[in-house]
N, CA, C and O atoms as a CHARMM CRD file, in Angstrom:
* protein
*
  188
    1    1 UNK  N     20.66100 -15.97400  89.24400 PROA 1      0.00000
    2    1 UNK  CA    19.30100 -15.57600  88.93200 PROA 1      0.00000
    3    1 UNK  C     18.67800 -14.96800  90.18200 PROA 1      0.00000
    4    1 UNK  O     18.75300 -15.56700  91.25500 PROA 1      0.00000
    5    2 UNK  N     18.15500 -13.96200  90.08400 PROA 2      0.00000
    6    2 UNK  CA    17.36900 -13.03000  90.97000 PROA 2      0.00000
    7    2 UNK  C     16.27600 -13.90700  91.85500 PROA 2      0.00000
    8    2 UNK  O     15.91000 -14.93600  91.28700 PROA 2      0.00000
    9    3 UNK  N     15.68800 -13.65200  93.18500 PROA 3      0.00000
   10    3 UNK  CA    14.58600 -14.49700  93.33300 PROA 3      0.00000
   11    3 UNK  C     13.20800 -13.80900  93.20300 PROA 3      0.00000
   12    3 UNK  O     12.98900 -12.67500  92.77700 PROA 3      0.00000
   13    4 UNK  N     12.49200 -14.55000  93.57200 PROA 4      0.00000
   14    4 UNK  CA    10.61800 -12.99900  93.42600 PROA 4      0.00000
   15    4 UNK  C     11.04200 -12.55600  94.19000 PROA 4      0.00000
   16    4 UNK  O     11.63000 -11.64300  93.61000 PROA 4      0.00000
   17    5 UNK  N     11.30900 -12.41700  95.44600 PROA 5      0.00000
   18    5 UNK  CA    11.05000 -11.33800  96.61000 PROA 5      0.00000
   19    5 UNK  C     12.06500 -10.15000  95.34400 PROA 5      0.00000
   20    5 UNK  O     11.57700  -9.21100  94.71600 PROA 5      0.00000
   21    6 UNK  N     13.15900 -10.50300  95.31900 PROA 6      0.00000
   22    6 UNK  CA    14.31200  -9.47700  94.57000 PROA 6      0.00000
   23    6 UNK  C     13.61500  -8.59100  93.73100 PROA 6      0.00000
   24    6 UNK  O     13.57000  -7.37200  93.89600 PROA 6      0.00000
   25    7 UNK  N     12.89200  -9.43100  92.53200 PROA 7      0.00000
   26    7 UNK  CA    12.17200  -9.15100  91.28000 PROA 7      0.00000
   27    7 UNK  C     10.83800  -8.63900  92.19000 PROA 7      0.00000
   28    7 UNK  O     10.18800  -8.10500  91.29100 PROA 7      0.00000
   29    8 UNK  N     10.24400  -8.51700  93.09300 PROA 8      0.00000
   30    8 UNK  CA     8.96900  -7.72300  93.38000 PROA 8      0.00000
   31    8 UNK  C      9.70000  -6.40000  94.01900 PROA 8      0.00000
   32    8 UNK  O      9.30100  -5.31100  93.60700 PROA 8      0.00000
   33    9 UNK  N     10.69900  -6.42600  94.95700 PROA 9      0.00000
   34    9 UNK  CA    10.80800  -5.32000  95.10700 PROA 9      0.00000
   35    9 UNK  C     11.19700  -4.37300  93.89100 PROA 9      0.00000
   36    9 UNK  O     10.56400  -3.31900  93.82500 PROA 9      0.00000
   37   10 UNK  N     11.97100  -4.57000  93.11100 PROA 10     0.00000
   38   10 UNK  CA    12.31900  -3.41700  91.62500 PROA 10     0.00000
   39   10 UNK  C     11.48100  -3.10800  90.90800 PROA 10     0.00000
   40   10 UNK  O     11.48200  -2.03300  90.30900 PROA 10     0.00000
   41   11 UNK  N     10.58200  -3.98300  90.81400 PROA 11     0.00000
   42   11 UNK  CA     8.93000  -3.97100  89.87900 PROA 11     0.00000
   43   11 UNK  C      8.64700  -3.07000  90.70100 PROA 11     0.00000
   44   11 UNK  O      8.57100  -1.96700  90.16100 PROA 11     0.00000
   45   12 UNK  N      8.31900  -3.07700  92.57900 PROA 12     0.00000
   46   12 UNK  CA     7.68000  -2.32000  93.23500 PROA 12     0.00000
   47   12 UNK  C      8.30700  -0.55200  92.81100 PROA 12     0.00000
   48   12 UNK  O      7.68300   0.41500  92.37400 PROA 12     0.00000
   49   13 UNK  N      9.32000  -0.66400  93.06000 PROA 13     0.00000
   50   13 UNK  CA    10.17200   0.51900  92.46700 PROA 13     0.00000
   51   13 UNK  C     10.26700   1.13200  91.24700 PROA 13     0.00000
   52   13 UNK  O     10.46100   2.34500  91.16300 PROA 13     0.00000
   53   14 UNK  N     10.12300   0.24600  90.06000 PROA 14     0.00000
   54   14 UNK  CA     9.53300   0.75400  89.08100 PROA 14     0.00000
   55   14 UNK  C      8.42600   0.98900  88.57700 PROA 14     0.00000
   56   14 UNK  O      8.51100   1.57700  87.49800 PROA 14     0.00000
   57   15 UNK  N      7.16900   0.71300  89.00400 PROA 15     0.00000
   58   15 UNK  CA     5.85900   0.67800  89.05000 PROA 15     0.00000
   59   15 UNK  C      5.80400   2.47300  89.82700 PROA 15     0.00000
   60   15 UNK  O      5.26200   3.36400  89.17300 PROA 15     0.00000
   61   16 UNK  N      6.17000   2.66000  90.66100 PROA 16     0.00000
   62   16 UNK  CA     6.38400   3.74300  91.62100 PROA 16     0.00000
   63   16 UNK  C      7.16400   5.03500  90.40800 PROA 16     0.00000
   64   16 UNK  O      6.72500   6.11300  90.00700 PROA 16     0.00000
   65   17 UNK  N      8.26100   4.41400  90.16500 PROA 17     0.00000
   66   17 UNK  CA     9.04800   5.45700  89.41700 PROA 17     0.00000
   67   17 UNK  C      8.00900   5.77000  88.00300 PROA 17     0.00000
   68   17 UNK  O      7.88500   6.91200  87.56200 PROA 17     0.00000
   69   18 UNK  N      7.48400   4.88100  87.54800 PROA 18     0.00000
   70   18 UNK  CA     6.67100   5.56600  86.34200 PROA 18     0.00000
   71   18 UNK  C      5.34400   5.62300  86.41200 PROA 18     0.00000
   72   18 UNK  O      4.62000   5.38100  85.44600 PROA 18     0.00000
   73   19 UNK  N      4.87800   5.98600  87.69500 PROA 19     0.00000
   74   19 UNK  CA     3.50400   5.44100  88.16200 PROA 19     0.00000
   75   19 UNK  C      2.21800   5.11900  86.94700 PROA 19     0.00000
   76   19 UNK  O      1.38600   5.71000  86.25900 PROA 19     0.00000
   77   20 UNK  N      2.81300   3.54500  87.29900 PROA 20     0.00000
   78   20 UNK  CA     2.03400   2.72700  86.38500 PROA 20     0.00000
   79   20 UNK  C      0.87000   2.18400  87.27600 PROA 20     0.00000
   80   20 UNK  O      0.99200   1.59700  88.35100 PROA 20     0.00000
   81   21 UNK  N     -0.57800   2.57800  86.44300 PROA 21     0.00000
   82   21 UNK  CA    -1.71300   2.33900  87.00400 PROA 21     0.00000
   83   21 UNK  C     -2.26900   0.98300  87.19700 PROA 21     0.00000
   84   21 UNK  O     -3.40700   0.87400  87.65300 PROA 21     0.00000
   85   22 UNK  N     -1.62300   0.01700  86.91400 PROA 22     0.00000
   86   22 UNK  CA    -2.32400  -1.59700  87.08200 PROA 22     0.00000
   87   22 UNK  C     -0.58700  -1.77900  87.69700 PROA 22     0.00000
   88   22 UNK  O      0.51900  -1.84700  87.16200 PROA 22     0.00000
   89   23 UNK  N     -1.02800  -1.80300  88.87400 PROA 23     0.00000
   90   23 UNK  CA     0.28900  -1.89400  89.90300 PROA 23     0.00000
   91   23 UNK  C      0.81100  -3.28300  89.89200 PROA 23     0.00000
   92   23 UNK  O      1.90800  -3.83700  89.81900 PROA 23     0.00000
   93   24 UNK  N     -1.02500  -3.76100  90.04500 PROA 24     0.00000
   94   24 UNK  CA    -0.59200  -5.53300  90.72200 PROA 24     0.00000
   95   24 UNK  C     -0.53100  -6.65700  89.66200 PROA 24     0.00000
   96   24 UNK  O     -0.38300  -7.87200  89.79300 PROA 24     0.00000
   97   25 UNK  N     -0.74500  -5.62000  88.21500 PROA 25     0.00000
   98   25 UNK  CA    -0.76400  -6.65400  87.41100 PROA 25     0.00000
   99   25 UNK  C      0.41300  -7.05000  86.75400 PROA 25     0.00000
  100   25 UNK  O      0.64900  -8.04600  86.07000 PROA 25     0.00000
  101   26 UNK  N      1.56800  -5.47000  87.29900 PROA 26     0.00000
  102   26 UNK  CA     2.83900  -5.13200  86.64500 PROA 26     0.00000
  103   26 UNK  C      3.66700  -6.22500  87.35200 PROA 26     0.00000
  104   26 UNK  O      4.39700  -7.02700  86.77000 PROA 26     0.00000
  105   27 UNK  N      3.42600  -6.14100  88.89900 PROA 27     0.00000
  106   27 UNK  CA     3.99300  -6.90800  89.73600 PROA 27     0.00000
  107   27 UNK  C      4.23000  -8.48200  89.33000 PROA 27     0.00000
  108   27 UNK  O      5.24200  -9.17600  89.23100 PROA 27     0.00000
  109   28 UNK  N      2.75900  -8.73300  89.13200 PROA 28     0.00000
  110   28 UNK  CA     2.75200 -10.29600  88.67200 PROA 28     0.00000
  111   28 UNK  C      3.32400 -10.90900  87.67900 PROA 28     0.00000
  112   28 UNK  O      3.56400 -12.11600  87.65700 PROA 28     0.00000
  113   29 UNK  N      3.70300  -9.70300  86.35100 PROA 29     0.00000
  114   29 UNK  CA     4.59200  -9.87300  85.55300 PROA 29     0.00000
  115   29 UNK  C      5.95000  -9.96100  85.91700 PROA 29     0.00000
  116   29 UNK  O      6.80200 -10.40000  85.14400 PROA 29     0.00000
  117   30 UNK  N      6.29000  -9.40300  87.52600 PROA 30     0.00000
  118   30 UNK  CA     7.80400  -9.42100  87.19800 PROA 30     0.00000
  119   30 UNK  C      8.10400 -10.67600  88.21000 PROA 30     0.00000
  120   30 UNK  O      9.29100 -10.96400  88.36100 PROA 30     0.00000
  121   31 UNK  N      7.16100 -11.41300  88.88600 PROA 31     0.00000
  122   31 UNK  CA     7.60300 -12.32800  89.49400 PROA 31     0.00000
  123   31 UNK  C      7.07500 -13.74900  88.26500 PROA 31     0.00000
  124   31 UNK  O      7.81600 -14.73200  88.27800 PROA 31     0.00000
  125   32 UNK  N      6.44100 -13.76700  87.76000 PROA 32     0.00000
  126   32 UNK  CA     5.94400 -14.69300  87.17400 PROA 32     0.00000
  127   32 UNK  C      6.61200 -15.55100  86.83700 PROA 32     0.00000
  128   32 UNK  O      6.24400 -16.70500  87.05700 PROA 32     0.00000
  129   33 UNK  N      8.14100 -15.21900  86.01500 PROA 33     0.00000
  130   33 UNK  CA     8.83100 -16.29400  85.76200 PROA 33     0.00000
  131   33 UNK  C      9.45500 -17.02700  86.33300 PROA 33     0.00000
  132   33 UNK  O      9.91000 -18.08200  85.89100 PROA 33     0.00000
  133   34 UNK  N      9.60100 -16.51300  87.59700 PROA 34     0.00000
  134   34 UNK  CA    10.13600 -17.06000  88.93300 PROA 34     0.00000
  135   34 UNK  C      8.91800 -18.12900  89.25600 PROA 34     0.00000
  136   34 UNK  O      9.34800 -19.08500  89.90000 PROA 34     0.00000
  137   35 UNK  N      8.10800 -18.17200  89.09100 PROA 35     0.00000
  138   35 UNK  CA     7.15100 -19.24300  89.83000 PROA 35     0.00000
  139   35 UNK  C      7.39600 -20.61700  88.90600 PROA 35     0.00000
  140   35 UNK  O      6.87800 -21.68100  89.24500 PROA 35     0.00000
  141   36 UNK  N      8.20700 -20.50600  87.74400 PROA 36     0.00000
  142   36 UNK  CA     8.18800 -22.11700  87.25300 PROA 36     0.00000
  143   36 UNK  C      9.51400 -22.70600  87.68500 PROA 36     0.00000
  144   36 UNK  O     10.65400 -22.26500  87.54100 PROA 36     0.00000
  145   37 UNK  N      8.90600 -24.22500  88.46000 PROA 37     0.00000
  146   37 UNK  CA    10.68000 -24.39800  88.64200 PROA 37     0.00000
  147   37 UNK  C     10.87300 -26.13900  87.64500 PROA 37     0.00000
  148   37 UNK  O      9.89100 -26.81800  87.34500 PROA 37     0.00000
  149   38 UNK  N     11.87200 -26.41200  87.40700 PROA 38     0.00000
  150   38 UNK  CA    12.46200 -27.25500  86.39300 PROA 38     0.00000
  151   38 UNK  C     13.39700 -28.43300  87.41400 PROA 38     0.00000
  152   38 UNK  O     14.10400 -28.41100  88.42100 PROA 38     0.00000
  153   39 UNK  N     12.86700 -29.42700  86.40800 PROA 39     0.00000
  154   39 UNK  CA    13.95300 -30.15400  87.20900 PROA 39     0.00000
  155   39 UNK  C     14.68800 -30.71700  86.16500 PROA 39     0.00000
  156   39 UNK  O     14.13900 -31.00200  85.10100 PROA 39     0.00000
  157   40 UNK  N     16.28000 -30.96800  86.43200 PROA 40     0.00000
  158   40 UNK  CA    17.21900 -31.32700  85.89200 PROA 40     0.00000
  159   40 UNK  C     16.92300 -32.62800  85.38900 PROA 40     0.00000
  160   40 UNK  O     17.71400 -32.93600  84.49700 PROA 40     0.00000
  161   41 UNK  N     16.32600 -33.24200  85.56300 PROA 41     0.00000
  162   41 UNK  CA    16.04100 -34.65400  84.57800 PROA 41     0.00000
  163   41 UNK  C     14.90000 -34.28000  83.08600 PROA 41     0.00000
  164   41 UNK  O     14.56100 -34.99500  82.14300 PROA 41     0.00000
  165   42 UNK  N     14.59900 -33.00500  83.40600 PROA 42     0.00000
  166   42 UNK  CA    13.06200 -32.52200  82.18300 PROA 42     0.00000
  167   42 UNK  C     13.85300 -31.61300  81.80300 PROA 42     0.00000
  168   42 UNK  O     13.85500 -31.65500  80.57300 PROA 42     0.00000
  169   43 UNK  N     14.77000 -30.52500  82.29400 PROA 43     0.00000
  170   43 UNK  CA    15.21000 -29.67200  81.19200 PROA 43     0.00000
  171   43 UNK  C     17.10500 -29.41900  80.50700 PROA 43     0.00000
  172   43 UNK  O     17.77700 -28.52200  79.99700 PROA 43     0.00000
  173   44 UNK  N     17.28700 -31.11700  81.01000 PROA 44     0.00000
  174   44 UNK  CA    18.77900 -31.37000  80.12000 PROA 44     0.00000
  175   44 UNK  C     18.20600 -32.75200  79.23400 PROA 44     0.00000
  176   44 UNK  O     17.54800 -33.73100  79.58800 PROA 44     0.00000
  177   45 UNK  N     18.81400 -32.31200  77.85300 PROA 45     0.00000
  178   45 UNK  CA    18.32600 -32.94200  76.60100 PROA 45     0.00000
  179   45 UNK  C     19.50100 -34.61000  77.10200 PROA 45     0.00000
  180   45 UNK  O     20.71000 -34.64900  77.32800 PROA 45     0.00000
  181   46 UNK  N     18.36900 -35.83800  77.11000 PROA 46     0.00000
  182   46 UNK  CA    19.16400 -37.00000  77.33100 PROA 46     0.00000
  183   46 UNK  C     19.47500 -37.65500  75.84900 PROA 46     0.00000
  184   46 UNK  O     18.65800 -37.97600  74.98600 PROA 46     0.00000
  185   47 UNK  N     20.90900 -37.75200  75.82600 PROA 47     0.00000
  186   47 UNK  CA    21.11900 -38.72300  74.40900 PROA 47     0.00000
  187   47 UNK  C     21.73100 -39.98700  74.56400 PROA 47     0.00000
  188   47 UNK  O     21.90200 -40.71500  73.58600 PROA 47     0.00000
């Protein structure tokens, strides 16, 4: 899995390549999912 820095620079690059006018809002979309982190006791199903 990619990290944000990874995922902000390509956003940065694609934001650029199709110059998309809400820059920072595009950005925040591409790191966003990176900001949740999980821990192995909450996201493996215990039986």
């Amino acid at each position: 899995m990619g990290s944000r820095i990874i995922h902000s620079i390509i956003g940065n690059k694609i934001a650029k390549a199709l110059s998309i006018e809400y820059k920072t809002v595009f950005l925040l979309g591409c790191i966003a999912p990176d900001a949740v982190f999980h821990t192995k006791k909450k996201t493996y199903r215990i039986s």
